[in-house]
C-alpha positions, 0 to 999 in steps of 0.5 A: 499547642500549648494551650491545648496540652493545658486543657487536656492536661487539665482534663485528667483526672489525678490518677491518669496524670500520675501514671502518665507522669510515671509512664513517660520517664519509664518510655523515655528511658526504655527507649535510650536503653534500647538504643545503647543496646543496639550499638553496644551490640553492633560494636561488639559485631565489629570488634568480633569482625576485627577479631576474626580478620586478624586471625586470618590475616596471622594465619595467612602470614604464617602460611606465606613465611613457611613457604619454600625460599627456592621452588622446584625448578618449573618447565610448565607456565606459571599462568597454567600452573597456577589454573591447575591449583584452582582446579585442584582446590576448587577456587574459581577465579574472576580474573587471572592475568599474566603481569611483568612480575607473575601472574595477577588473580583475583577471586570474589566471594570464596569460602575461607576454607577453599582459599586455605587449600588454594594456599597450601597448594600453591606453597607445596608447588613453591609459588608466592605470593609477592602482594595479596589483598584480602577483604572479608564480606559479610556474609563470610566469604573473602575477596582475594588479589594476589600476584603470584611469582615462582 
């Protein structure tokens, strides 16, 4: 192999053995500034990501903190309480479980605005939320589950 990169070498005239001496380094560093721009620009993607998900999640904190100590006094159930909301925010629900402690619901794919009205509705029936996971996807929607109590 290197016996044949010698003649071909060799084989150059003194013009294309400048140029490819000038060319190559160019290539070279061409190519480790493109990569470093690359991950440049999805570090920055990330930390943009990360920015926005804090964000929401201050924003939710605040929500979750003006909501009411004690609720109205409810005679209907929680579980249809909490259908209601849904209905009135138009956020579908992929799950909704009565549990010991509430009612358990889980929502995939919702439009963050969607989920905002779904908390403000749930705030103004004086409804909680006693734990809540909240995962951004990437095309912009949120995955939620939450136990909601009275």
């Amino acid at each position: 192999m290197k016996q044949l990169l010698t003649e071909k070498w060799a084989a150059l005239t003194d013009r294309d053995r400048k140029a490819l001496l000038l060319l190559v380094p160019a290539i070279i560093v061409y190519g480790v500034l493109t990569a470093f721009l690359n991950v440049s620009n999805e570090a920055a993607r990330i930390e943009q990501r990360n920015q926005i998900l804090s964000q929401q999640f201050e924003e939710m904190q605040m929500v979750l903190a003006g909501r009411s100590a004690v609720g109205p006094d409810r005679t209907q159930n929680l579980t249809v309480l909490v259908n209601q909301i849904g209905d009135r925010s138009n956020l579908s629900y992929d799950g909704i479980q009565p549990s010991a402690n509430g009612v358990r619901v889980t929502v995939r794919d919702a439009e963050q605005k969607q989920l905002w009205r779904w908390l403000a509705f749930a705030q103004s029936e004086g409804l909680n939320l006693a734990s809540f996971t909240l995962t951004a996807n990437e095309d912009g929607t949120v995955d939620l589950n939450a136990t909601v109590v009275q």
